[in-house]
C-alpha positions in Angstrom: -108.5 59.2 -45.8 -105.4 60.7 -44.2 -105.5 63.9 -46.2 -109.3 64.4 -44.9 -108.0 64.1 -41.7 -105.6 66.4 -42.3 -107.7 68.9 -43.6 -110.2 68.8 -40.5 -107.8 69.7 -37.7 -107.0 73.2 -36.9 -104.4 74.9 -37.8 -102.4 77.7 -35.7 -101.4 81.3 -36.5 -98.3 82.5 -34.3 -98.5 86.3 -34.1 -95.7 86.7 -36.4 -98.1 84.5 -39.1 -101.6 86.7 -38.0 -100.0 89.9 -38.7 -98.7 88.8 -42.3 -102.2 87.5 -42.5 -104.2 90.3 -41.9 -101.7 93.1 -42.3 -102.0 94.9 -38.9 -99.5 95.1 -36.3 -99.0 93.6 -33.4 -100.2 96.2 -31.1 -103.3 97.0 -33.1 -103.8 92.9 -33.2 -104.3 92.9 -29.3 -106.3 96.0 -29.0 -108.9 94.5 -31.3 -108.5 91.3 -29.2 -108.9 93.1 -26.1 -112.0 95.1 -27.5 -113.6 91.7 -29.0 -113.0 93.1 -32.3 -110.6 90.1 -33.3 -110.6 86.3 -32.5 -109.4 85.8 -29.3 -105.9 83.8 -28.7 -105.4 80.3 -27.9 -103.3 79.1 -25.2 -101.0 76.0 -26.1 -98.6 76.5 -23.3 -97.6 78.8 -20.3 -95.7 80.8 -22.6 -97.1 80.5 -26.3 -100.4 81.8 -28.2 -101.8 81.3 -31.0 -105.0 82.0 -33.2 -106.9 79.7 -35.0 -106.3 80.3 -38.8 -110.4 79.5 -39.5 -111.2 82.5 -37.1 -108.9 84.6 -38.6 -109.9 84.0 -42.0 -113.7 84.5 -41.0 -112.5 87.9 -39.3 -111.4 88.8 -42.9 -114.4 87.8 -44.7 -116.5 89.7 -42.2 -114.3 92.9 -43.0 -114.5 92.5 -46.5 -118.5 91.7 -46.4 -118.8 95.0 -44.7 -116.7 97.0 -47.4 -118.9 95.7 -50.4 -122.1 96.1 -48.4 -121.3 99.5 -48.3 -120.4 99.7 -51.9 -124.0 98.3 -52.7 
């Protein structure tokens, strides 16, 4: 039961983490943010953002979607 629980909360990206991820930069992560081209940040304090890994990971799969659809 514990490792369910586990498994349904969120998990956070810190930049550093998102730009390993998806292999862009830092200044090209906040463009696409500020164009709604990229999963918005999360807040979690005055100071400190974050993405939310599942957002990330769909942002990915969209990306690779669109490269096979126009393979097909």
């Amino acid at each position: 039961m514990k490792n369910q629980q586990q498994n349904t909360q969120p998990k956070i990206l810190r930049l550093p983490q998102t730009v390993a991820k998806t292999g862009l930069g830092r200044s090209t992560i906040y463009n696409l943010v500020s164009r709604g081209e990229f999963p918005q940040q999360i807040k979690l304090s005055p100071r400190t953002m974050g993405f939310l890994e599942s957002e990330v990971d769909q942002w990915l799969a969209g990306k690779v979607e669109a490269r096979n659809q126009k393979r097909a």
